[in-house]
C-alpha positions as CSV (number, residue, x, y, z in Angstrom):
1,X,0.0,0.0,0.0
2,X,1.4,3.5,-1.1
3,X,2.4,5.3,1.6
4,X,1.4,8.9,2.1
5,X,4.1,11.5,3.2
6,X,5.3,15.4,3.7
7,X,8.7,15.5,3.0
8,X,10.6,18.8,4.7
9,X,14.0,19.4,3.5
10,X,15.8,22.1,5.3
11,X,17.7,23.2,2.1
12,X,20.3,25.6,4.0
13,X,21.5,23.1,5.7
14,X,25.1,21.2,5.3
15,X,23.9,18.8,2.7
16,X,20.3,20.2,2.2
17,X,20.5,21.6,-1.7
18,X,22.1,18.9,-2.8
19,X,20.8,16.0,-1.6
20,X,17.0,17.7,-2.1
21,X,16.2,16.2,-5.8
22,X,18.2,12.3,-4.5
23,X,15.9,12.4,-2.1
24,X,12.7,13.4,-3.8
25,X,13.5,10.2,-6.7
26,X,14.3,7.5,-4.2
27,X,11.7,7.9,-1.8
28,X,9.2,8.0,-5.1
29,X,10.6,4.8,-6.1
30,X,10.0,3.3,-2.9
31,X,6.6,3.7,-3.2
32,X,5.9,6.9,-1.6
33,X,3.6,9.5,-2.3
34,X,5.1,13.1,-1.5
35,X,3.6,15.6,-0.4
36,X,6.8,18.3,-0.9
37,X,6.6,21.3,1.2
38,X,8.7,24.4,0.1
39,X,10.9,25.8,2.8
40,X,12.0,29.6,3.2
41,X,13.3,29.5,7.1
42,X,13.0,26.7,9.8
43,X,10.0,28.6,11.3
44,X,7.4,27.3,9.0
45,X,8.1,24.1,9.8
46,X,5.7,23.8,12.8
47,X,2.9,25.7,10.2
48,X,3.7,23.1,7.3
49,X,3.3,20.0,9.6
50,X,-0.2,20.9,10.9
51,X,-1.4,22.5,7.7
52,X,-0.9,19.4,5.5
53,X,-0.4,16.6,8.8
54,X,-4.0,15.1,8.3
55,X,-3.3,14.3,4.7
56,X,-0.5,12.1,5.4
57,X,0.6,8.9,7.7
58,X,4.0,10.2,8.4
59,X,6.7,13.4,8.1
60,X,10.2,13.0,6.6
61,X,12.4,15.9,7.6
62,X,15.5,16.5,6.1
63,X,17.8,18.2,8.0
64,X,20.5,18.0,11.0
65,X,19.1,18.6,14.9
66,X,17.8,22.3,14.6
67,X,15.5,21.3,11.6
68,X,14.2,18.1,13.7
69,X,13.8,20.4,16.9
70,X,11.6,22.7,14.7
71,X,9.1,20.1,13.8
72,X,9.2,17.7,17.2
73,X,6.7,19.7,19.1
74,X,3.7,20.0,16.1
75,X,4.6,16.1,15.2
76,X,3.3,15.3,19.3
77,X,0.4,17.7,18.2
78,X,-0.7,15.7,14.7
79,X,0.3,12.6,16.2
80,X,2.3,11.5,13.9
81,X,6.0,9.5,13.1
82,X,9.2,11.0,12.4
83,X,11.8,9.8,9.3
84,X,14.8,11.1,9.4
85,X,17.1,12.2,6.3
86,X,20.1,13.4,8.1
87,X,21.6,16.4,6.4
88,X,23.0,18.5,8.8
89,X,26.2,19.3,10.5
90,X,25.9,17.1,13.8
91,X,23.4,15.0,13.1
92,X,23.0,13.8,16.6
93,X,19.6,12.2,16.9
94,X,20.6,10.0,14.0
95,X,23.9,9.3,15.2
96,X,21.8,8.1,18.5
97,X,19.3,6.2,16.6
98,X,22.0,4.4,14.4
99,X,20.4,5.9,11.0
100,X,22.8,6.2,8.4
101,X,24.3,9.3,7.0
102,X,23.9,8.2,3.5
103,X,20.5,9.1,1.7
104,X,19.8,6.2,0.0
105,X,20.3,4.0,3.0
106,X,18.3,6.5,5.3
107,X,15.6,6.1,2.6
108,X,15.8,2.0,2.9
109,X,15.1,2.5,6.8
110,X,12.1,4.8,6.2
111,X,10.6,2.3,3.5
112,X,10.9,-0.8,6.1
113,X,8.2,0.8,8.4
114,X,10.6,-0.3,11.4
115,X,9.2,2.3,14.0
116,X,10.8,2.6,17.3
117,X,8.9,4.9,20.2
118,X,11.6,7.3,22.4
119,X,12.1,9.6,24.7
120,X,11.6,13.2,24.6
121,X,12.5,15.7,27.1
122,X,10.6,18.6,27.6
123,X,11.8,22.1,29.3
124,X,9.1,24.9,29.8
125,X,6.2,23.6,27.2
126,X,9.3,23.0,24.4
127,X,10.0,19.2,23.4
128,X,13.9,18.0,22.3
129,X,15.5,15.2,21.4
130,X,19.1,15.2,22.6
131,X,20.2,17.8,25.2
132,X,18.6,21.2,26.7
133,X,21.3,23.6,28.1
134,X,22.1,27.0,29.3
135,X,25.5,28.9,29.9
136,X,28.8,27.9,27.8
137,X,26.5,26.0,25.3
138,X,24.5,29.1,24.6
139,X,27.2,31.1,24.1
140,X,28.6,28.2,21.4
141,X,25.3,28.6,19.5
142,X,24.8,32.4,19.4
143,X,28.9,32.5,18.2
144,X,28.5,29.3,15.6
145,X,27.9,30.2,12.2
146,X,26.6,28.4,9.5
147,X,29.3,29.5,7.2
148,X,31.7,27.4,9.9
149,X,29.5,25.1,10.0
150,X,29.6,24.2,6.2
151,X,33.3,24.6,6.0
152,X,34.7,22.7,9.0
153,X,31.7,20.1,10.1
154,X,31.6,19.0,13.3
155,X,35.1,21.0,14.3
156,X,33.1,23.6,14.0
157,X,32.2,23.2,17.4
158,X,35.1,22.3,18.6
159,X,37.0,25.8,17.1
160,X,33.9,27.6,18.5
161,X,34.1,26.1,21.9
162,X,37.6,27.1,22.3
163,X,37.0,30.7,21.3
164,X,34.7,31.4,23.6
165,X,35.7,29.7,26.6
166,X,37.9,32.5,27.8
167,X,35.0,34.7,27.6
168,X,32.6,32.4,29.7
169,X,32.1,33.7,33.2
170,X,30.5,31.4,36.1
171,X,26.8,31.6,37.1
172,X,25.2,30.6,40.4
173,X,22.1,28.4,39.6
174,X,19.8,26.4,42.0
175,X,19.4,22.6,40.7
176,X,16.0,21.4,42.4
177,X,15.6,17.0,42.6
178,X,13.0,15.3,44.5
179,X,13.0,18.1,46.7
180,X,16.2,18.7,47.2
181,X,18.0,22.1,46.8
182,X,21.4,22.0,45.1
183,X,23.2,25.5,44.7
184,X,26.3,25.6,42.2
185,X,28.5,28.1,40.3
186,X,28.7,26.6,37.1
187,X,30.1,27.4,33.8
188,X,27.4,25.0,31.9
189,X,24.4,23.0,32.9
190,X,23.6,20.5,30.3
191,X,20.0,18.2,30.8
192,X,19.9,15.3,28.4
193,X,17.5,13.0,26.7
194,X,19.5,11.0,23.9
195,X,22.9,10.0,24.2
196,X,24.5,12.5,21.7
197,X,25.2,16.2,21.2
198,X,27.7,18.9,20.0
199,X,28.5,16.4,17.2
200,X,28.9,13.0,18.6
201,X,29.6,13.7,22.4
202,X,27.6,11.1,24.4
203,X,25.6,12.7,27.4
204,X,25.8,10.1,30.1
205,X,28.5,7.0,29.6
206,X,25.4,4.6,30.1
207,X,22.7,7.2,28.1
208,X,19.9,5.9,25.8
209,X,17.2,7.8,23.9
210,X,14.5,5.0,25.7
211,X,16.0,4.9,29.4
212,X,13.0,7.0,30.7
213,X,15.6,9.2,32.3
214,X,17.0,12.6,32.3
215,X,21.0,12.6,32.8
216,X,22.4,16.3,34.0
217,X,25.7,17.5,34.5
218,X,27.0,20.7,35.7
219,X,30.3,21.9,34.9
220,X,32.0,23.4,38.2
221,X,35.5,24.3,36.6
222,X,37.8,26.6,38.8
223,X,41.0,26.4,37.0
224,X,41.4,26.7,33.9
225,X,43.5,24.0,32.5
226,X,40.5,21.5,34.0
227,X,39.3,22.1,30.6
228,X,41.4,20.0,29.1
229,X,41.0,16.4,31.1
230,X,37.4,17.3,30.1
231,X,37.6,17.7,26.5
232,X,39.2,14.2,26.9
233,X,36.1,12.5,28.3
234,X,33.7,13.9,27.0
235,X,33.2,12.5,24.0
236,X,32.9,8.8,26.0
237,X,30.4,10.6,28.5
238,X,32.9,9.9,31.0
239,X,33.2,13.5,32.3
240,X,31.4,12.6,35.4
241,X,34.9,10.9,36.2
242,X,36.2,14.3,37.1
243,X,35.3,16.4,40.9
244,X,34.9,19.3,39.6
245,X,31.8,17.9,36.9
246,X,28.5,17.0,38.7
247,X,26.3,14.5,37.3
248,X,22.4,13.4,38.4
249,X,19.9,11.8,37.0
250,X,15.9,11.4,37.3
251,X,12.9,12.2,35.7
252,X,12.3,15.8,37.2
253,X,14.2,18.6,37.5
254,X,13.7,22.4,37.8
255,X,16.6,25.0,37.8
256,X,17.0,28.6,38.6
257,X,19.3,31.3,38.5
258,X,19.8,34.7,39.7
259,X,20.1,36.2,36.5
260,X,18.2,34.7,33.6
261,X,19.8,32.3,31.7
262,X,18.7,31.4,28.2
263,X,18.3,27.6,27.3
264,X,19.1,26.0,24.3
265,X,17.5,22.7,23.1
266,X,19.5,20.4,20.0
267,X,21.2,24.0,19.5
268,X,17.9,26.1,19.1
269,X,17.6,29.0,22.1
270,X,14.0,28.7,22.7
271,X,13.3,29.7,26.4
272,X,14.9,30.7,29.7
273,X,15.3,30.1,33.2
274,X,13.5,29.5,35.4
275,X,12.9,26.4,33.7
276,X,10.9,23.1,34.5
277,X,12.9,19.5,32.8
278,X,10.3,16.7,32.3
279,X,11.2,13.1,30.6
280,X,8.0,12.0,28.1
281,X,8.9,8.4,28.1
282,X,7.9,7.0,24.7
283,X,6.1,9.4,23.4
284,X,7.3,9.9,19.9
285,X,7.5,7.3,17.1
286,X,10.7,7.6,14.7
287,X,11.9,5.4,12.2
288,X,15.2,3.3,13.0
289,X,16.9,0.1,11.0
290,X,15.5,-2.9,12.6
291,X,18.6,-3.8,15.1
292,X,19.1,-1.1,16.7
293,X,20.7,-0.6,20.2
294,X,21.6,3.1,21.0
């Protein structure tokens, strides 16, 4: 039976113009019948979705993490499943999911119908996939341009990172769990749902996208040469190794600061502090290859 689908492609991003027409002729040969939404900026994404969602029986976004963030919260409102082109820089929920990068193949996985229902976190009425943050992250995305972003890939972050770590001050922030009051001056407090973010560094050591959890870290540096052990274990998720990094985890948290602090969810800045954190276990069907084990 053919298929019906709205197929968003985020044409500014890394791979987006290029890989528009590929994935307009493969997906038509699998048997799909396109619904093909023209895109100007991310912001129509949510308006495209509900405007032509009850037509279809599922969305395929192309696009890296800030495309996918733009669409997550009006795909919980039409009820609806997620494929994934990944086209971006990061690509981070697909790198979790195990989807491959190549558009043919991540046209094969949509085609076998293999759905798989995850996580989503949720800060202040916003859904994300992979991490909410606020302090040296938000500073990383308001620096990052797209023109780095094209040219260097995933260093991109890494060069940005760098560049504005001198400039990063500390910020006193009030971490509320089950009750419990947890003051800290922080540099970075990072909530996550998935495993990866920032271009492939894992959240947690043990994270899943399915573990009904929340993992949180805050980073307490006060030298700083600590930056460097931590660039080393981060990319494993093993920075919770280190004193001056604190890590919990749980399904609820709430944080606030003295000044507010904007948040930033798969690299989007979409709200502020004070801010609720909620886990929606399950609560979004996406499109994975049939073994998958993130």
């Amino acid at each position: 039976m053919t298929k019906k689908a709205l197929l968003l492609i985020n044409r500014h991003s890394r791979r987006g113009q290029h890989s528009f027409a590929q994935a307009v002729d493969i997906l038509n040969d699998l048997g799909f019948e396109l619904i093909v939404a023209p895109i100007k900026s991310s912001e129509e994404l949510p308006r495209l979705v509900r405007q032509h969602g009850h037509k279809v029986d599922l969305v395929i976004v192309g696009g890296g993490d800030g495309t996918l963030n733009g669409v997550v919260d009006s795909l919980m409102d039409m009820h609806l499943p997620l494929g994934i082109l990944p086209l971006g820089t990061a690509n981070d929920l697909a790198r979790t999911l195990k989807i491959p990068f190549g558009i043919p193949q991540a046209c094969q996985v949509i085609a076998e119908g293999h759905l798989k229902y995850i996580d989503l976190g949720w800060v202040n009425g916003k859904y994300f996939f992979n991490v909410a943050s606020l302090g040296l992250s938000v500073d990383i995305t308001e620096k990052l341009s797209k023109g780095a972003k094209r040219r260097w890939g995933v260093l991109a972050y890494a060069m940005t990172a760098l560049q504005v770590m001198s400039q990063t001050r500390p910020f006193h922030a009030r971490i509320i769990m089950n009750g419990e009051r947890i003051d800290v001056k922080t540099i970075q407090i990072a909530v996550g749902n998935g495993r990866f973010y920032g271009g492939g560094m894992a959240v947690a050591e043990d994270a899943t996208i399915d573990d009904q959890r929340l993992d949180l870290y805050s980073l307490e540096l006060q030298y700083w040469w600590q930056i460097f052990p931590l660039l080393w274990r981060l990319p494993q998720g093993q920075h919770g190794d280190l004193h001056w990094v604190r890590t919990l985890e749980g399904e609820h948290f709430e944080i606030n600061t003295r000044k507010v602090q904007e948040i930033n969810t798969d690299g989007e800045i979409v709200t502020g502090t004070p801010a609720v954190f909620r886990v929606i276990p399950q609560s979004l069907g996406v499109f994975v290859p049939k073994i998958v084990n993130p």
